[in-house]
C-alpha angles and dihedrals in degrees: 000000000000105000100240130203123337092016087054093051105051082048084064093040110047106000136247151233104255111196110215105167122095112223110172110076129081083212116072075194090059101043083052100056094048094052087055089047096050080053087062085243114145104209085074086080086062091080100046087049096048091047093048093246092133115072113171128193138133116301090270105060096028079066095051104044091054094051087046098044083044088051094048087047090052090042081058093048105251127150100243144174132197109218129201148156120253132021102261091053094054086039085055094037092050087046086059097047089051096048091048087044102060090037095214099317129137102259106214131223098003126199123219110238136204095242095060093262132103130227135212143175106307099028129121115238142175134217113226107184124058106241109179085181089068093074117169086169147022095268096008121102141151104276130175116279093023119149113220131166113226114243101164144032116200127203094257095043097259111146126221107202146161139225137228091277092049089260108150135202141167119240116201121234095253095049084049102044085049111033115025128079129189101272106217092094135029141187106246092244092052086049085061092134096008119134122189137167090252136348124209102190127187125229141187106190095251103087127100125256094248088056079056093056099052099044091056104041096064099079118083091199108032139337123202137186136219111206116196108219118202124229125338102320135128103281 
């Protein structure tokens, strides 16, 4: 993310620290190509397409084949996310999960949820509004974009939950009828800072390179993209 205005100017004026090494692949390969494709060059693709990390079919089974290749990855015990472009497919993408998740068990107390889909004990979900108010440390604090597991459901809907780092909080039932989603999936934009294990992303052709970019550079291990072709060409 390009530094704007002030930060910008004080860059020109005084210098500045710029950071250049990728750190978060597992892959020195990897950290290269992305580097190449967030440089619009083409030849970046080479690498995903030599490793197998680019599977192409029609919008049905593209679907399909990332939400499979995302549950084997879990059932490994990877931490892993299921990318996509716009909000009904990550709606549709996060019900699944869910639904894969409880196998067939009742799932207990249940939240209601702001992308249409409920959460219990046991679900991922994401913050998606900064709340400096909802503090589980002296300088920790729900912010947007922000990955928890549920380990509570209180009577009013509230969730207790914990992050990554074992940090819990409590998030009340308004904040999370208005500003938490399942987070198993995500749009690209809303994974902006996220790093996961590995990432399987949807696409439809239509997005932009620097969505690209973004989508395939969350996994440490592998990213892979599942490009939707139209009609009976040659994929």
């Amino acid at each position: 993310v390009e530094a704007g205005g002030v930060l910008r100017d004080l860059a020109a004026a005084h210098g500045a620290v710029r950071l250049t090494e990728v750190v978060r692949f597992a892959d020195p390969a990897e950290a290269a190509a992305s580097l190449a494709l967030r440089e619009g060059r083409p030849e970046a693709l080479g690498f995903y397409l030599d490793h197998g990390r680019v599977h192409v079919g029609d919008s049905t089974t593209t679907l399909d084949r990332a939400f499979a290749a995302w549950a084997s990855d879990r059932a490994s015990g990877l931490d892993s996310l299921m990318l996509a472009p716009t909000r009904e497919l990550v709606a549709e993408l996060n019900a699944r999960a869910r639904t894969h998740r409880l196998a067939g068990v009742a799932p207990g107390r249940e939240a209601q949820l702001r992308d249409g889909n409920r959460a219990s004990v046991g679900d991922t979900v994401v913050t998606r509004r900064n709340e400096r108010r909802l503090r589980f440390s002296q300088t920790g604090w729900a912010r947007n974009g922000d990955r928890w597991r549920v380990l509570a459901v209180g009577a009013d809907a509230s969730l207790t939950v914990a992050n990554p780092h074992g940090w819990q909080v409590t998030l009340p039932a308004g904040y999370v009828a208005n500003d938490v989603e399942l987070g198993y999936a995500s749009t690209i934009h809303g994974a902006q800072g996220a790093t996961v294990d590995t990432m399987h992303g949807v696409l439809t052709g239509g997005e932009t390179r620097q969505q690209l970019y973004t989508m395939l550079s969350r996994g440490r291990y592998a990213n892979h993209a599942y490009v939707a072709v139209v009609g009976e060409g040659d994929p």
